[in-house]
C-alpha positions as CSV (number, residue, x, y, z in Angstrom):
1,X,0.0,0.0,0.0
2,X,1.4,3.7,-1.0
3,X,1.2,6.1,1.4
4,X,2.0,9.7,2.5
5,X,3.8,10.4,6.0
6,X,3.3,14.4,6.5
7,X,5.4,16.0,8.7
8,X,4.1,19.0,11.1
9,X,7.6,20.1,13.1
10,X,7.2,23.7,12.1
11,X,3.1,23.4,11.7
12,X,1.5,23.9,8.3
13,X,-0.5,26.1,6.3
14,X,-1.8,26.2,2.9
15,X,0.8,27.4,0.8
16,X,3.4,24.6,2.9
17,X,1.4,22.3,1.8
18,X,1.6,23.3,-2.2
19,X,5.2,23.6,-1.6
20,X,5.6,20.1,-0.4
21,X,3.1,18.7,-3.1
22,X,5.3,19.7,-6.1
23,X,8.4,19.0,-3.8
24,X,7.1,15.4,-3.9
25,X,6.8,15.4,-7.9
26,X,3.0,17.2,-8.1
27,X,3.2,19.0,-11.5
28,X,3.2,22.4,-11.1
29,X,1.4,22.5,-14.2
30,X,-1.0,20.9,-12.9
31,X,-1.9,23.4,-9.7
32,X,-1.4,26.2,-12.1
33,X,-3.9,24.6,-14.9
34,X,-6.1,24.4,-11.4
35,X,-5.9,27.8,-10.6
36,X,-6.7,29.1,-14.2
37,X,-9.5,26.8,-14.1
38,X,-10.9,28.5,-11.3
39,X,-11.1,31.6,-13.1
40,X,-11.0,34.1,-10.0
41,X,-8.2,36.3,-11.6
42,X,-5.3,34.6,-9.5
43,X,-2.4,32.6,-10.4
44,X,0.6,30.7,-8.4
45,X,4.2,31.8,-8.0
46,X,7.2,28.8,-7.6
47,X,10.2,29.5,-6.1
48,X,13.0,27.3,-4.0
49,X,14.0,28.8,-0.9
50,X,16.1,27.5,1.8
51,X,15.2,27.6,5.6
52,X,17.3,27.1,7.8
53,X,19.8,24.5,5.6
54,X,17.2,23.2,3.8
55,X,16.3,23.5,0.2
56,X,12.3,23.7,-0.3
57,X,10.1,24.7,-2.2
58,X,7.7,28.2,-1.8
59,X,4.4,28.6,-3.7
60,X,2.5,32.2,-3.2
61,X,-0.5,33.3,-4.4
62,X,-0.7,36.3,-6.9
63,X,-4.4,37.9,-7.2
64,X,-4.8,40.4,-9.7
65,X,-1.4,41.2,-10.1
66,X,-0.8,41.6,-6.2
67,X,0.6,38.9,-4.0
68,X,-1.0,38.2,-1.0
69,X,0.2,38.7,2.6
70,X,0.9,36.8,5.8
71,X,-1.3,38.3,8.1
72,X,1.4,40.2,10.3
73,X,2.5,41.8,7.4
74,X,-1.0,42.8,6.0
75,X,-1.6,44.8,10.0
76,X,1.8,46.2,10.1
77,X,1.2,48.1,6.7
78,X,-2.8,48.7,7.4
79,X,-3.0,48.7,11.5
80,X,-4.5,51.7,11.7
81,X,-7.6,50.5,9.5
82,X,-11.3,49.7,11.2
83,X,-11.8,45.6,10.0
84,X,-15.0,44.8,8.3
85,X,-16.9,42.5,11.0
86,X,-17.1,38.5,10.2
87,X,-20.4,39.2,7.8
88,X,-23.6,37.1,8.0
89,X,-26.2,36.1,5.1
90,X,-28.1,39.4,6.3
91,X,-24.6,41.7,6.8
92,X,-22.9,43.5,4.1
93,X,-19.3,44.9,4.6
94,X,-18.0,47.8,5.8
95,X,-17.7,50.7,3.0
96,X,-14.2,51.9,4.2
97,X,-11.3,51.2,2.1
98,X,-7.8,51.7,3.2
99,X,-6.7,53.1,-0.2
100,X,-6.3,52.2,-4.3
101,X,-4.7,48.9,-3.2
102,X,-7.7,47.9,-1.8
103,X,-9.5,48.0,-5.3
104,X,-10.3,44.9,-5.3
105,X,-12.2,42.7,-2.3
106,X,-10.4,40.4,-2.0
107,X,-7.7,42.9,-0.4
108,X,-10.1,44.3,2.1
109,X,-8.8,43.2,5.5
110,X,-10.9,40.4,6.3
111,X,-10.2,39.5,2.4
112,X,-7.0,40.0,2.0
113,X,-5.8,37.8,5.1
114,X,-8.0,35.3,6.1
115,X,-7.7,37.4,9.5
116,X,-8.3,34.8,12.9
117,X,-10.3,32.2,10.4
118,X,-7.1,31.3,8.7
119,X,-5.1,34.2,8.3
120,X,-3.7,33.7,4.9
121,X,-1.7,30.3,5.1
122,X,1.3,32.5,5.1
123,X,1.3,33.4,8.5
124,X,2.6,30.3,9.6
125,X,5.0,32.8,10.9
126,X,5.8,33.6,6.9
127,X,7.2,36.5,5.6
128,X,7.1,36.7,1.6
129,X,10.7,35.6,0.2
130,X,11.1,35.5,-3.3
131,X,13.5,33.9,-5.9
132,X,11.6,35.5,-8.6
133,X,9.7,38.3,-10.2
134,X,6.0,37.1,-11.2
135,X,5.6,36.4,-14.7
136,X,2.1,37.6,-16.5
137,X,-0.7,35.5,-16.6
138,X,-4.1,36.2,-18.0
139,X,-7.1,35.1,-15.7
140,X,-10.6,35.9,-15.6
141,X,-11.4,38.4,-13.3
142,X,-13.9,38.1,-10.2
143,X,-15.1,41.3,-8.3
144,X,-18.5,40.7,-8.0
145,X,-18.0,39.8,-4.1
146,X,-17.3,42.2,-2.1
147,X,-19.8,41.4,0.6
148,X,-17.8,37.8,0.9
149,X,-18.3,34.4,-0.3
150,X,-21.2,32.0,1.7
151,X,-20.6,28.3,1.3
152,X,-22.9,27.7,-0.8
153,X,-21.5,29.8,-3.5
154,X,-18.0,28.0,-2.9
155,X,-19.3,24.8,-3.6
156,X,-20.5,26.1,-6.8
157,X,-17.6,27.8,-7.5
158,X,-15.7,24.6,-7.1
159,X,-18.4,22.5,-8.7
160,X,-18.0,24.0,-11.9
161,X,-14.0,23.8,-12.2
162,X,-12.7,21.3,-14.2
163,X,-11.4,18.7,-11.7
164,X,-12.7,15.4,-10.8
165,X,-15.2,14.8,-8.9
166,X,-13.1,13.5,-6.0
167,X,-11.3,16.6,-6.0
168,X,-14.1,18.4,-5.6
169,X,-15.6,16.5,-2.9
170,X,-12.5,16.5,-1.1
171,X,-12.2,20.7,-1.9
172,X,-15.5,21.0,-0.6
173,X,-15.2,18.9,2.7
174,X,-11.7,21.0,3.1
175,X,-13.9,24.6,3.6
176,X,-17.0,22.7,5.1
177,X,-14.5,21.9,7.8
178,X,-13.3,25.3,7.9
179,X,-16.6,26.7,8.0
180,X,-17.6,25.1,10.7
181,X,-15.4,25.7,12.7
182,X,-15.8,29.4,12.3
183,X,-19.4,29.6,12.6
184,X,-18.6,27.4,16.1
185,X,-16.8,30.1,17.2
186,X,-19.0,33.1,16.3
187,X,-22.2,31.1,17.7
188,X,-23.8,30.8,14.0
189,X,-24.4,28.7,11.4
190,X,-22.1,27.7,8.8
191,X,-24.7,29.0,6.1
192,X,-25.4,31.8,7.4
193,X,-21.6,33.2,7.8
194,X,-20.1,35.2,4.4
195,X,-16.4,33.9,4.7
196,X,-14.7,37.4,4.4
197,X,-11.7,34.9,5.0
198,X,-12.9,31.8,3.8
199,X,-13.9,32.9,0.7
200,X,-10.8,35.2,0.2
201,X,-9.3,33.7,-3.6
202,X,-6.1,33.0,-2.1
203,X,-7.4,30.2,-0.1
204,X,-9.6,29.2,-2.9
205,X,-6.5,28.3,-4.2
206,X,-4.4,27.1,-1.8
207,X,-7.8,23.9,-0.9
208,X,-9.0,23.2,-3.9
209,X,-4.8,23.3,-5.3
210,X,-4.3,21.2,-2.2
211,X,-7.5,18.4,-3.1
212,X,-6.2,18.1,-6.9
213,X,-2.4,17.5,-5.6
214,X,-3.1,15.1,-2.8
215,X,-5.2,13.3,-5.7
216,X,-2.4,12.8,-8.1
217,X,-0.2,11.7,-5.5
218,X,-2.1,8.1,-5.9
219,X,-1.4,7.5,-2.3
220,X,-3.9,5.3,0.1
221,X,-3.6,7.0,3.0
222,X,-1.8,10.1,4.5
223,X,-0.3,9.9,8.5
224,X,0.3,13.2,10.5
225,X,2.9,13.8,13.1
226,X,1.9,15.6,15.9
227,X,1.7,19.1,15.0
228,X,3.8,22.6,16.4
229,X,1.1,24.9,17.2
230,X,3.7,27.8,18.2
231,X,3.1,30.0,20.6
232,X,2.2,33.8,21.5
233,X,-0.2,36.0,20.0
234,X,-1.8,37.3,16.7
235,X,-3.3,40.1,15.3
236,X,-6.9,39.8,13.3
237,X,-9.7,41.7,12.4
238,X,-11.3,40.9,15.6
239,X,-8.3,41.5,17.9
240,X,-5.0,39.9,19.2
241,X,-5.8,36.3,19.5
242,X,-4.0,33.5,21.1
243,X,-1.7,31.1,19.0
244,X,-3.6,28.5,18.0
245,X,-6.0,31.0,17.2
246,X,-9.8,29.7,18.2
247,X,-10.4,27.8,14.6
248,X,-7.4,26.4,15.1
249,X,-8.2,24.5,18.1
250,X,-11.5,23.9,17.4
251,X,-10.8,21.7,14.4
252,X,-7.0,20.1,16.0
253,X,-9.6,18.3,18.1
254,X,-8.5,14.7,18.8
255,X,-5.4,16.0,17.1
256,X,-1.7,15.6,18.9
257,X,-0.4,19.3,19.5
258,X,2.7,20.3,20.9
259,X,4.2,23.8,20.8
260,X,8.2,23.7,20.7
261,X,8.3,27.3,21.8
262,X,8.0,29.6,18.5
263,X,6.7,32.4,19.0
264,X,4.6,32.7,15.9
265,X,1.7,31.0,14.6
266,X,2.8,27.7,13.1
267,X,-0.7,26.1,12.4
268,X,-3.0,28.0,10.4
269,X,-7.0,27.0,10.4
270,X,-6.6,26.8,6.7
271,X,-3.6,24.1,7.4
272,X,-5.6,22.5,10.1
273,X,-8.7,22.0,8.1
274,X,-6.5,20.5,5.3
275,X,-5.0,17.9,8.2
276,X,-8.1,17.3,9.1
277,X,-9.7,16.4,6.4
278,X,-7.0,14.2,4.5
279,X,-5.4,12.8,7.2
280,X,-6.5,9.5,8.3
281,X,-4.9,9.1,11.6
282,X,-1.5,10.8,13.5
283,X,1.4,8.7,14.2
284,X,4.8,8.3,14.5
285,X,7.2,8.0,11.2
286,X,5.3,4.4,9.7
287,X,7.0,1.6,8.5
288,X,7.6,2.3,5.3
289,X,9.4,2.0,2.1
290,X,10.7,5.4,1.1
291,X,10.3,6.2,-3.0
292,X,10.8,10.3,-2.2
293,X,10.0,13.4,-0.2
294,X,9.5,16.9,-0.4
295,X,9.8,20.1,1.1
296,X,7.2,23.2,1.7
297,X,8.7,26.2,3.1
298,X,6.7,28.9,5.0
299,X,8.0,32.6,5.1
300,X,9.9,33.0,7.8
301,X,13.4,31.6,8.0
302,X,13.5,31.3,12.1
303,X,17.2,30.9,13.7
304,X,17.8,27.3,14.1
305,X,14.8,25.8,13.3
306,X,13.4,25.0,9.8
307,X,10.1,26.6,8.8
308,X,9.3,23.8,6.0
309,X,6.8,20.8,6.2
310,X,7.9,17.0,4.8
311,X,5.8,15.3,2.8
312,X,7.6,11.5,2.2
313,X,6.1,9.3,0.0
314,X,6.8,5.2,0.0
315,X,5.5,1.4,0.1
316,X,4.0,0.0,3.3
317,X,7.3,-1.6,4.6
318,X,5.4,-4.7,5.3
319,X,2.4,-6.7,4.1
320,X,1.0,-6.7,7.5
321,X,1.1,-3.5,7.8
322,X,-1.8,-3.4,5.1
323,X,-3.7,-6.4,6.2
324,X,-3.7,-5.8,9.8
325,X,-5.8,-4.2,11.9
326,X,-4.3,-1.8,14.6
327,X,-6.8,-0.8,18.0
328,X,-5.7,0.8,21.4
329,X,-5.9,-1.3,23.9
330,X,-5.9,-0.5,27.5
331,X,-3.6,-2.8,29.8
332,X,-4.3,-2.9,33.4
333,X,-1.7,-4.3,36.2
334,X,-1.3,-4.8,39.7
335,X,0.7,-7.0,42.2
336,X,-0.5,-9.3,44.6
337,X,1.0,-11.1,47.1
338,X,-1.5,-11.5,50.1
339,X,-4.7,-13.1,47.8
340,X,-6.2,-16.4,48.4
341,X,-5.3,-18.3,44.8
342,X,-9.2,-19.3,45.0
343,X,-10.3,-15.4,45.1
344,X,-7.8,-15.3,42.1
345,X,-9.5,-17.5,40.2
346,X,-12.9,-16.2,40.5
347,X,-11.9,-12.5,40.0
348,X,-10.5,-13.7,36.4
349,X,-13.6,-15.2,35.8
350,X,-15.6,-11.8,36.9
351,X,-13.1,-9.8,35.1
352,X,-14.1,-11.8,31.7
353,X,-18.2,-11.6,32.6
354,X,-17.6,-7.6,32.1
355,X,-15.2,-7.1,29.1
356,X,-12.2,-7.8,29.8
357,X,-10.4,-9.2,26.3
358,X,-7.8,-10.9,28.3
359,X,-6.3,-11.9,32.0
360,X,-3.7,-13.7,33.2
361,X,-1.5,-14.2,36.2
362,X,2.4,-14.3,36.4
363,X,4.0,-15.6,38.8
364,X,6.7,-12.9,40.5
365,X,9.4,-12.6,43.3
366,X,7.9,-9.0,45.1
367,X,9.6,-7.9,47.9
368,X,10.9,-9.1,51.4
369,X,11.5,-11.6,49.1
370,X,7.5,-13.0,49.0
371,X,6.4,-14.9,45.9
372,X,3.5,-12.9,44.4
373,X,1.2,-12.7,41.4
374,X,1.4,-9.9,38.2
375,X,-2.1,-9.9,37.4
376,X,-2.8,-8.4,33.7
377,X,-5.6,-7.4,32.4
378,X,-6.6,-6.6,28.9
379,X,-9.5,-4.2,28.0
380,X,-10.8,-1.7,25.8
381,X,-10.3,2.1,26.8
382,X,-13.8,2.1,27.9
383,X,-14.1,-0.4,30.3
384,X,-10.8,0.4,31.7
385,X,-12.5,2.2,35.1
386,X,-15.3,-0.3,35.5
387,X,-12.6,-3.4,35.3
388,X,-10.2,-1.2,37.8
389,X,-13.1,-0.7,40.4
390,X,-13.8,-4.6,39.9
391,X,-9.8,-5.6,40.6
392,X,-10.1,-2.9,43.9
393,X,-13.1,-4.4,45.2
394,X,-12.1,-8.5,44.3
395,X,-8.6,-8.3,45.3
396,X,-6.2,-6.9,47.9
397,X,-4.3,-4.8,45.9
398,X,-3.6,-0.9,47.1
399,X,-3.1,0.1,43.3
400,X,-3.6,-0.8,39.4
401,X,-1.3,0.6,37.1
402,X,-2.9,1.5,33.6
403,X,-1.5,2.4,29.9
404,X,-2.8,2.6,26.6
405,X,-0.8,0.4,23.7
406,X,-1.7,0.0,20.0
407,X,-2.4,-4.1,19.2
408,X,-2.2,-5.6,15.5
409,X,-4.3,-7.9,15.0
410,X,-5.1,-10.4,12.0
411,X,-8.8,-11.0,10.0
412,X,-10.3,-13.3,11.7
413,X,-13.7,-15.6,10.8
414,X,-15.6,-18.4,12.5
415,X,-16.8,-21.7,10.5
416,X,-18.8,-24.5,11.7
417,X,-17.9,-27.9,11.5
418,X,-19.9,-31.0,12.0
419,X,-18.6,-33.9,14.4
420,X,-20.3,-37.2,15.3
421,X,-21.3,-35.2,18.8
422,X,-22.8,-32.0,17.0
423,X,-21.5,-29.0,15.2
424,X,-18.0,-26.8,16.8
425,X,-17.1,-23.6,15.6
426,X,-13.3,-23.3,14.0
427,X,-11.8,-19.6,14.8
428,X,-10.0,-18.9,11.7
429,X,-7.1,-16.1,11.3
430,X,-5.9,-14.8,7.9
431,X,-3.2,-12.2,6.3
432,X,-4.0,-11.2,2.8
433,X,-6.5,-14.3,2.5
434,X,-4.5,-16.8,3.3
435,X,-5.2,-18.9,6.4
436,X,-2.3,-18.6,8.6
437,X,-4.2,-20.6,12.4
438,X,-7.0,-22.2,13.3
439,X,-8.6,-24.2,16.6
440,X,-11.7,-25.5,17.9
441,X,-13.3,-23.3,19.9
442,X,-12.9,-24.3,23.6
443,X,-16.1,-23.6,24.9
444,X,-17.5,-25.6,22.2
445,X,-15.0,-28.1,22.8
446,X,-15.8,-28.5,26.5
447,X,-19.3,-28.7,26.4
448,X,-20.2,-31.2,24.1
449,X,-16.9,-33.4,25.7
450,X,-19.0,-33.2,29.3
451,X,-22.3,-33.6,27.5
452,X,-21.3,-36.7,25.8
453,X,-18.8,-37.8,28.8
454,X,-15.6,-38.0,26.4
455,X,-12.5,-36.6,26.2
456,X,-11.8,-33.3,25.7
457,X,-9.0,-33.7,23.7
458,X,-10.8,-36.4,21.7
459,X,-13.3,-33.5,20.6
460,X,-10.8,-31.1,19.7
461,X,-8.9,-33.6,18.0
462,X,-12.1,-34.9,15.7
463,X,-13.2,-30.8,15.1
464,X,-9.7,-30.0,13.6
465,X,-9.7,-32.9,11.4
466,X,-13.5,-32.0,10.3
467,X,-12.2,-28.7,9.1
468,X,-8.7,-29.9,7.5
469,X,-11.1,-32.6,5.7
470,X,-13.8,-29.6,4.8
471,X,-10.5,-27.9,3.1
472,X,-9.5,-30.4,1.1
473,X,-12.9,-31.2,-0.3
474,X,-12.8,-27.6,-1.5
């Protein structure tokens, strides 16, 4: 199985995300055939940068023949100017302007950088750092919205591109995400909001460039890392905000997030609804068989620490990897060293009646040199505090130890066979459809052997050859 291992050690935003796409072998042709297809007067810049030693590669966003920038920058130039207000399907937008650059809306303020809903992607902490002058493009121009862009009219935007329908799904589910996480936030509804961020033609680009790379990748599946949030404060149309900022957290939920210290805004909502949306699950680097990897830089070139995401590409290192399912398991533990071996017994027994998936005792040397018992227990997550308050109340422990771990385990089926005592159910485990063990089922097994006052191992015995013989008539 191909997959995609994306790397968040300096966060990610939109444009990082492009970067590491074309890094990885996307065809800039085809984001830019993308963009034109779009036809909201915009077009994509390429460049190689280095940060901090390494080599990557920098896309930015040109609308109108004006690039667009990270949001820091944007409030440092136009601070003193009055924000238009997050606008509603009943709101319409402030008249101010803050000059002739502002001709067009998507450079208003809320426009022009995505403000607290995603800032522009470059504000990962990104200041604009160009290799190269902007070549001229000829795009259809849009400035019919300058009251924003509702969700509805970005899925028909995006509906009416020329990309594949997947894309387009995946597009849409990218600013859906996004949305809804902003009308969360502002106590509304995700219809009723006019994105004067989401809807800004820069991030147009930067999800709906993101859904058609990702496509052409041909990957199965895309793993996270945890994810560098940063740290500090920014400044938005609505005020100076936290880092993350509130769209930010809201969709990193059930996300890993760390913050190395950074004082700058790492994560983006635009690169968190991107994570969220194509990421399957976060994880440590996988096993896997590296074919190649690429770099997207942010704007800023911190000291000592390198503002690019990785995007590494490569094989499943194993089969198993593929055909095996993964779960978290809970594993409970404690020691015991006073317990009658009869109480022992019956707790196991009680620990199995309410969901445990395993326990077992070990024998142990504890100390003042007194043999003891390691009792483990095996649960899921959820029963985990009803199986502790069992092994509290049942035993004579003083305290259970408890950890989560991740357990592989193989396709498994049941099958019947018929004996000469009645039918017993075979548990079967497979990898990539081929059988790899099988038994009798014990319980099976031990009834009918007391029922019909035989042997248990005769039983098992007659049930394993019923199924090898079911196998070869096959």
């Amino acid at each position: 199985m191909r997959i995609a291992y994306l790397e968040c050690f300096s966060g990610i935003s939109g444009d990082m995300f492009l970067g590491a796409l074309i890094d990885a072998g996307v065809l800039p042709r085809l984001l830019e055939e993308t963009v034109a297809a779009l036809g909201v007067g915009a077009r994509l810049e390429i460049s190689r940068v280095v940060r901090s030693g390494i080599s990557a590669t920098k896309v930015d966003v040109w609308v109108d023949g004006e690039k667009d920038l990270p949001r820091e920058e944007y409030w440092a130039k136009h601070g003193d100017v009055a924000p238009a207000p997050l606008r509603q399907a009943q709101g319409r937008p402030s008249p101010a302007k803050t000059g002739p650059e502002h001709h067009h809306p998507e450079h208003e303020p809320g426009h022009h950088t995505h403000d607290h809903l995603h800032e522009h992607e470059h504000s990962s902490g990104h200041e604009a750092s160009r290799v190269e002058a902007p070549a001229p493009h000829e795009h259809s121009h849009d400035h019919s919205h300058s009251h924003g862009r509702g969700l509805t009219e970005i899925r028909e935007i995006i509906l009416r591109t020329a990309i594949s329908a997947t894309a387009q799904k995946t597009a849409i589910a990218i600013f859906e995400a996004l949305g809804t996480a902003e009308a969360k936030i502002h106590a509304t509804s995700v219809e009723k909001v006019h994105f004067h961020e989401v809807g800004a033609v820069d991030a147009m680009v930067d999800i709906v460039c993101a859904a058609v790379g990702t496509e052409s990748l041909g990957v199965e599946e895309i793993v996270c890392s945890p994810l560098n949030v940063g740290g500090g404060t920014v400044k938005c149309a609505h005020g100076t905000f936290p880092v993350p900022a509130p769209a930010t957290v809201e969709l990193l939920k059930d996300a890993p997030v760390y913050s190395s210290g950074v004082q700058a805004e790492l994560v983006t909502p635009t690169g968190a609804a991107i994570v969220k949306t194509l990421a399957t699950r976060f994880a440590a680097f996988p096993e896997m068989k590296i074919e190649k990897s690429g770099y997207g830089a942010g704007s800023r070139d911190f000291p000592g620490h390198p503002n690019v995401v990785r995007l590494t590409i490569g094989e499943a290192a194993s089969r198993l990897a593929a055909n095996t399912s993964s779960e978290t398991v809970t594993v409970l533990e404690a020691n015991l060293d006073d317990l009658n071996p009869q109480v022992f017994g019956y707790m196991l027994d009680r620990l199995f009646e309410e969901g445990a998936l395993d326990a077992f005792g070990v024998p142990v040397q504890m100390k003042k040199n007194r043999p003891g018992t390691l009792l483990t227990v095996l649960c899921k997550p959820e029963a985990a505090s009803k199986l502790t308050q069992l092994i509290f109340s049942e035993s004579t422990t003083l305290g259970v130890r408890r950890r989560d771990e991740v357990r592989q385990t193989l396709a498994r089926r049941w099958e019947n066979v018929r004996t000469q005592w009645g039918n017993i159910r075979i548990k079967i485990a497979s990898m990539n459809g081929t059988v790899t063990n099988f038994a009798p089922e014990y319980e099976d097994c031990r009834t009918i052997a007391a029922e019909n006052h035989v042997p248990l191992k005769t039983v098992m015995q007659e049930a394993t050859q019923a199924y090898l013989g079911k196998g070869e008539k096959h």
